[in-house]
C-alpha positions as CSV (number, residue, x, y, z in Angstrom):
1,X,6.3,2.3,0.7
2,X,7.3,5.3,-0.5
3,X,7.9,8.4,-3.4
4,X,11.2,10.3,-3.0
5,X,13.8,8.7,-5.6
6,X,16.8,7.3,-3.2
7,X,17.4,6.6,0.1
8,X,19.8,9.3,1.2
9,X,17.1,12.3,-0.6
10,X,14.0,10.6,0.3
11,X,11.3,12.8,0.9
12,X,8.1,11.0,1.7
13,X,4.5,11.9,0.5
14,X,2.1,14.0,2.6
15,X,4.5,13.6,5.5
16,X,3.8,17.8,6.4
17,X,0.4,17.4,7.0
18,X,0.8,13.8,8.1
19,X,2.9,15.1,11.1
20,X,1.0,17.9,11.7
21,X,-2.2,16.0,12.3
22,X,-1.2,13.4,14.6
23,X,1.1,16.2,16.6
24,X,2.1,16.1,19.3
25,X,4.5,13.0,18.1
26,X,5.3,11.1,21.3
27,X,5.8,7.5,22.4
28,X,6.2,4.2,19.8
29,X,5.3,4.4,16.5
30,X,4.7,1.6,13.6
31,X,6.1,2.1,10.0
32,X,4.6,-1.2,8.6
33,X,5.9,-0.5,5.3
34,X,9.6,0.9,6.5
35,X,10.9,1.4,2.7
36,X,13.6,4.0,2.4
37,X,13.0,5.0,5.5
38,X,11.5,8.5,5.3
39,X,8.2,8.3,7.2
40,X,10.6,6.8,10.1
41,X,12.7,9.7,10.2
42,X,10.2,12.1,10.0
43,X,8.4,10.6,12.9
44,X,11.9,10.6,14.7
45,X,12.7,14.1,13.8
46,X,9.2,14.8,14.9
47,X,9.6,13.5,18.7
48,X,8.8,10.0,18.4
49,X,10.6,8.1,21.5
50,X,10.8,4.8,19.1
51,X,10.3,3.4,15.4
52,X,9.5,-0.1,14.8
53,X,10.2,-0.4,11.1
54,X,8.6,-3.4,9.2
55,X,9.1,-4.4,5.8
56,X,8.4,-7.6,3.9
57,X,11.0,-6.2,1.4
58,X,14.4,-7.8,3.5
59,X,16.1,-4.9,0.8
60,X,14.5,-2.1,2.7
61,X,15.9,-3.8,6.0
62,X,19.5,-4.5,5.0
63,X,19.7,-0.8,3.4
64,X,18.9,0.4,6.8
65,X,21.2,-1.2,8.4
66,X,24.0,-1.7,6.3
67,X,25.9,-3.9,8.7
68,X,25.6,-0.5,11.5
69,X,26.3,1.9,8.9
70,X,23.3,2.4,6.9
71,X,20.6,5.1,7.9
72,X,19.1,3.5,11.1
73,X,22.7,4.0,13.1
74,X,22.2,7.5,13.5
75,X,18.8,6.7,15.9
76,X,20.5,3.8,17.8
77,X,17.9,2.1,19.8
78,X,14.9,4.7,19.4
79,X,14.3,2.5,15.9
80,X,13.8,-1.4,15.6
81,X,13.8,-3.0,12.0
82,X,11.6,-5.7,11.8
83,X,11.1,-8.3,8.7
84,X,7.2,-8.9,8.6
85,X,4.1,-7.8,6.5
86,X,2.1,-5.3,8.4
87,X,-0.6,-7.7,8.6
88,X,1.4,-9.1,11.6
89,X,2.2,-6.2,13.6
90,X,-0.1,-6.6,16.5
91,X,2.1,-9.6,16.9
92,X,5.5,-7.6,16.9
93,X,4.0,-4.8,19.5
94,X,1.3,-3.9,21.4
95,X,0.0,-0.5,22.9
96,X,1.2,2.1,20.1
97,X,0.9,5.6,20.0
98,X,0.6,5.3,16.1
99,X,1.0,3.3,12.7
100,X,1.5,4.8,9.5
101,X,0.6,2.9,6.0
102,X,1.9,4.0,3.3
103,X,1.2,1.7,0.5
104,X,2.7,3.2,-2.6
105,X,5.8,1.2,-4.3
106,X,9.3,1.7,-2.6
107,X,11.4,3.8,-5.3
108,X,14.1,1.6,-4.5
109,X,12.0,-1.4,-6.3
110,X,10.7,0.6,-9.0
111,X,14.6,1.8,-9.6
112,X,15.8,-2.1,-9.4
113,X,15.1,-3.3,-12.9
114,X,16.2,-6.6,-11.6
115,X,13.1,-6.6,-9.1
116,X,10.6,-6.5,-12.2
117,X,8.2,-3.5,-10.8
118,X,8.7,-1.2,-13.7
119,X,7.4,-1.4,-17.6
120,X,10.2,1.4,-18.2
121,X,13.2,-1.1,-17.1
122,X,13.9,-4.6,-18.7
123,X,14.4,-7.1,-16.2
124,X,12.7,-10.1,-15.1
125,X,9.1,-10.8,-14.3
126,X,9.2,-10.8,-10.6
127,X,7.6,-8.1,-8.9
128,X,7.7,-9.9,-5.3
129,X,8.4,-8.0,-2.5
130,X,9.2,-10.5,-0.2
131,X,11.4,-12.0,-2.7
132,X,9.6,-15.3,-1.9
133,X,6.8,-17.2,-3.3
134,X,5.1,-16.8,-6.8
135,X,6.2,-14.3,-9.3
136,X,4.7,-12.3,-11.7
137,X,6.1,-14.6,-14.6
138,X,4.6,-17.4,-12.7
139,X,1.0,-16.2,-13.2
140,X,1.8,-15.0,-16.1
141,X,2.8,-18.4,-17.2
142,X,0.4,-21.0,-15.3
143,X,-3.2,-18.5,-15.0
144,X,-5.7,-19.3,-17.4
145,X,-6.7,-16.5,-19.5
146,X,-10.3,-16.2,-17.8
147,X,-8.4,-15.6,-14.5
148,X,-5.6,-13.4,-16.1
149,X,-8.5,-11.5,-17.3
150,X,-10.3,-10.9,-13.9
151,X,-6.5,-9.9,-12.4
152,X,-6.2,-7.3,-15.0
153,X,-10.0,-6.4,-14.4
154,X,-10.6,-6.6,-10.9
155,X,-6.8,-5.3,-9.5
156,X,-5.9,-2.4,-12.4
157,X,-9.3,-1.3,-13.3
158,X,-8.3,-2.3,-16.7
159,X,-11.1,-1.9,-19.3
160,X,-9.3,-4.0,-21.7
161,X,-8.2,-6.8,-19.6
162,X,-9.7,-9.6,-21.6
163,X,-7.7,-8.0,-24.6
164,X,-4.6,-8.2,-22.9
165,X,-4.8,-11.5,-21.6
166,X,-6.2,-13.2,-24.9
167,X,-2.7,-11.5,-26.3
168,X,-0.6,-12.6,-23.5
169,X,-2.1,-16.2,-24.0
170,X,-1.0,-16.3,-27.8
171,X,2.2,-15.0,-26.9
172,X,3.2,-17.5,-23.9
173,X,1.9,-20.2,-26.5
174,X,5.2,-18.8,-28.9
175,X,7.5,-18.2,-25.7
176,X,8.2,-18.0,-22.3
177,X,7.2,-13.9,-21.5
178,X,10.1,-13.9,-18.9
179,X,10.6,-10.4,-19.0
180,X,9.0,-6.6,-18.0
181,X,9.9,-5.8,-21.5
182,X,8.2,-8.5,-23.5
183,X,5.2,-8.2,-21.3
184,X,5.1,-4.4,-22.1
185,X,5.2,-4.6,-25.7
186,X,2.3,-7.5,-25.4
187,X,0.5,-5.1,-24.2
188,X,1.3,-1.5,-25.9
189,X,0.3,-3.4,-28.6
190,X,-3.0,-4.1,-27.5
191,X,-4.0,-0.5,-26.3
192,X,-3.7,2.5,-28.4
193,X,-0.6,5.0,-27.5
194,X,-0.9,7.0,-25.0
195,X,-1.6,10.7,-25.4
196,X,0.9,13.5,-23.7
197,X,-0.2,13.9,-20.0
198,X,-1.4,10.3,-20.0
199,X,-0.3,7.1,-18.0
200,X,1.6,4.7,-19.6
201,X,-0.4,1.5,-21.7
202,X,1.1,-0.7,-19.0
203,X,0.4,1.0,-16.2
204,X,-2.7,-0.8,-15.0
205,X,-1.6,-4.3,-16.1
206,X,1.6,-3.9,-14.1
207,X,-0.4,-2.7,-11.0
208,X,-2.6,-5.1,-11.5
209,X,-0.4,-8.0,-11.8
210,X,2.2,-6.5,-8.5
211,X,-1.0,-6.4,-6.6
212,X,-1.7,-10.3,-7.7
213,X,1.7,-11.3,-6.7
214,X,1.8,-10.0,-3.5
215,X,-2.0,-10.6,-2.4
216,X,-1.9,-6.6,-1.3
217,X,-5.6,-6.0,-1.5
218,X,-5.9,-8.9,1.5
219,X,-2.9,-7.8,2.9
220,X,-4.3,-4.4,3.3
221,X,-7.6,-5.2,5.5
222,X,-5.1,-7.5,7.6
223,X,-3.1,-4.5,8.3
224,X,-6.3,-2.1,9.2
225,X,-7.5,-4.8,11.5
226,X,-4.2,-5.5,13.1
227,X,-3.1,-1.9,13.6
228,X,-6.8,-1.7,15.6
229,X,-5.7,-4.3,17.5
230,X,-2.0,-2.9,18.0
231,X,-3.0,1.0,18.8
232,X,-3.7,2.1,22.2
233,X,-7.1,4.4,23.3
234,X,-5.7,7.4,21.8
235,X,-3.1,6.6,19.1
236,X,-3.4,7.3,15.6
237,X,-3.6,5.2,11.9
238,X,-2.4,6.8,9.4
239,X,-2.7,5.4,5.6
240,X,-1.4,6.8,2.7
241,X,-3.4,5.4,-0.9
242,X,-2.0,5.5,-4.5
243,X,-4.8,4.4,-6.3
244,X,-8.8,4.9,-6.1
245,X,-9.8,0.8,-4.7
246,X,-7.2,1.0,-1.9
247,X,-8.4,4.3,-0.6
248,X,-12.0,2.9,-1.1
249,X,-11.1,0.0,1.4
250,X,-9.9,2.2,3.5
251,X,-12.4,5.3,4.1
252,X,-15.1,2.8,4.4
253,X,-12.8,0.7,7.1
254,X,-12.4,3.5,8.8
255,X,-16.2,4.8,8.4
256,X,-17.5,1.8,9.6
257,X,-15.2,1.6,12.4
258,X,-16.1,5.5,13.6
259,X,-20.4,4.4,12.9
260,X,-21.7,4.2,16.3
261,X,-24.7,3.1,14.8
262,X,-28.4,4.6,15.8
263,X,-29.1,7.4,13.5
264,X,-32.5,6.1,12.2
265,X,-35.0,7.8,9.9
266,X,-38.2,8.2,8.4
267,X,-36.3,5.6,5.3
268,X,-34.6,3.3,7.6
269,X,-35.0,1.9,11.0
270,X,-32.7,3.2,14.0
271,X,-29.6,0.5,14.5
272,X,-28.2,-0.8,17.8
273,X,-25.5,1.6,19.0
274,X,-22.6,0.4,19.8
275,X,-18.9,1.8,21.2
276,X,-16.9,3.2,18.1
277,X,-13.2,2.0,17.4
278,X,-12.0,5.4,15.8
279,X,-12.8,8.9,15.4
280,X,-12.4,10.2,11.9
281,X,-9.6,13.3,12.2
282,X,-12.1,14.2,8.9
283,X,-14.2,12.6,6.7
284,X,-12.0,13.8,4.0
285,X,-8.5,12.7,2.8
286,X,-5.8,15.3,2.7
287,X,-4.3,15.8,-0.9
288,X,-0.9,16.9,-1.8
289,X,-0.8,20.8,-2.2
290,X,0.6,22.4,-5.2
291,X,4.0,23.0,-3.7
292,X,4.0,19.2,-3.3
293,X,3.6,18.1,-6.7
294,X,6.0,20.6,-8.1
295,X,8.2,18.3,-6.0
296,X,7.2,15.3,-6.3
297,X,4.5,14.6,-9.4
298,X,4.6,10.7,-8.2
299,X,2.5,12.1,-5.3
300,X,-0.3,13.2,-7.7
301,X,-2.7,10.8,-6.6
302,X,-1.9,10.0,-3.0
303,X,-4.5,10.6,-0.4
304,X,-3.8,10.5,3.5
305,X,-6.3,9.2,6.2
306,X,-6.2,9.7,9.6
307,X,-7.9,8.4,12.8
308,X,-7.8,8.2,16.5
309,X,-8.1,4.7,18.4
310,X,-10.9,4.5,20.8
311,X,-10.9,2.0,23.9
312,X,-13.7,-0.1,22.0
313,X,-13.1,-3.3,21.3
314,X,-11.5,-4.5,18.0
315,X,-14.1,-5.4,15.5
316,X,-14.6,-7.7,12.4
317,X,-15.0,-7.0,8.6
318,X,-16.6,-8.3,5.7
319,X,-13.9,-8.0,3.1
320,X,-17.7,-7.2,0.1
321,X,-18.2,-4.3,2.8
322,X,-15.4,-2.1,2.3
323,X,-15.1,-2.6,-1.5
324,X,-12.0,-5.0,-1.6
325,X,-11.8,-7.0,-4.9
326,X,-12.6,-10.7,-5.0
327,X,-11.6,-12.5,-7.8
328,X,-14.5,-16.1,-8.4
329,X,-14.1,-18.1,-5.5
330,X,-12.7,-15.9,-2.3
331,X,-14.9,-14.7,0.2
């Protein structure tokens, strides 16, 4: 989803040199994670001939509509709002000219404090995006601490996770931890304060625990595989990454989609070739430039990919092969 702060002054992250490498914009484009709307517009403004908007979030959908008067009116027909996760898309169109990812936190959650995304805002636990299914006070509540422990680890890179969940175990044994705000004390109290320049004590718990809730890391190779299956020879992902284990998945997804194999040595035996499903627009991601995070800091560690479908056919992943965390047990 996305970083500008509301829906009427959105401006979304790395959408300058997003546009400017998949130019010429033409034909039907994907925004599987539709948000506030700004990579939409932008691909719109850009030439696009149609949007299909997804969102799991039915908030993002009912603020672009607004019963005909929200943001989406001004486009009429050229955009289609959609509620699925982008895992499904390949089952809401076929034949794109491009999808775009961008998997950073709506601002219009992190704003709700009654959607429970932010440690800076009390409200309840919840963190769901669909607004259905298991919250964060759920797990929060039920998990035993070995598995809290490996959420914390595994999702938010959180060196003290087993801290942090042998504190929110003693706590939930006291009271029901119901709340952003008792959860972030739970855990400020476990971690020392943080120094000026530095993230937040909650920070990873919180990511950790959102990413839990709505089963993103899973969600995220469904949506890489189902976009190859969705673009047409010649259309273009795009993913935009907040955080270092999501752009892992995807750089190697995308690597091991552009491998044609061969390429033996002297060290390893030549492999069978085969047909790639993408070419890499570069092996590098694009970074926000300075004049970008004088605007925006919450782009500060965003990273955009980019690649071109092929007319090979779709392939299979092994989830171990791309880095994507498995807690004991999944496969």
């Amino acid at each position: 989803m996305a970083g500008g702060s509301t829906a009427t002054a959105h401006v979304p992250v790395l959408i300058e040199p997003l546009i400017a490498a998949v130019a010429p914009v033409c034909g039907t484009w994907l925004d599987g994670t539709l948000g506030a709307g700004g990579y939409a517009r932008a691909l719109l403004e850009a030439g696009a001939d149609k949007v299909i908007g997804l969102d799991r979030d039915p908030l993002a959908l009912e603020m672009a509509d607004n019963g005909g008067e929200g943001w989406a009116a001004a486009y009429g027909a050229r955009i289609e709002l959609v509620q699925a996760v982008f895992s499904q898309m390949d089952k809401v169109a076929q034949n794109l000219d491009g999808v775009v990812l961008d998997l950073g936190v709506s601002s219009m959650q992190l704003d709700r404090a009654e959607r429970g995304f932010s440690f800076m805002k009390d409200g309840p636990l919840d963190m769901r995006m669909s607004q259905q299914g298991r919250s964060a006070a759920d797990l929060v509540r039920d998990l035993p601490e070995e598995e809290l422990a490996d959420i914390l680890y595994l999702y938010g890179e959180e060196r003290a996770s087993r801290r942090i969940a042998r504190a929110i175990v003693r706590e939930r044994a006291q009271e029901p931890i119901t709340t952003t705000l008792q959860l972030t004390m739970i855990i400020e109290r476990c971690l020392a304060r943080a120094k000026p320049g530095q993230a937040h004590p909650a920070t990873r718990s919180f990511q950790a625990l959102r990413i839990a809730v709505n089963d993103e890391y899973a969600e995220l190779l469904g949506g890489l595989e189902a976009a190859e299956r969705a673009l047409k020879p010649g259309g273009h992902l795009a993913v935009v990454t907040f955080h270092s284990i999501e752009d892992r998945m995807v750089k190697r997804f995308l690597q091991a989609r552009a491998d044609d194999g061969g390429g033996g040595n002297r060290y390893a035996p030549e492999r069978q070739a085969r047909a790639p499903q993408f070419t890499l627009r570069s092996r590098k991601a694009i970074s926000p430039d300075p004049a970008e995070l004088a605007r925006n800091p919450r782009a500060r560690s965003a990273k955009l990919r980019v690649a071109t479908r092929t007319d090979a056919a779709p392939g299979v992943t092994d989830p171990k092969s791309i880095g994507m965390p498995l807690r004991q047990g999944e496969t």
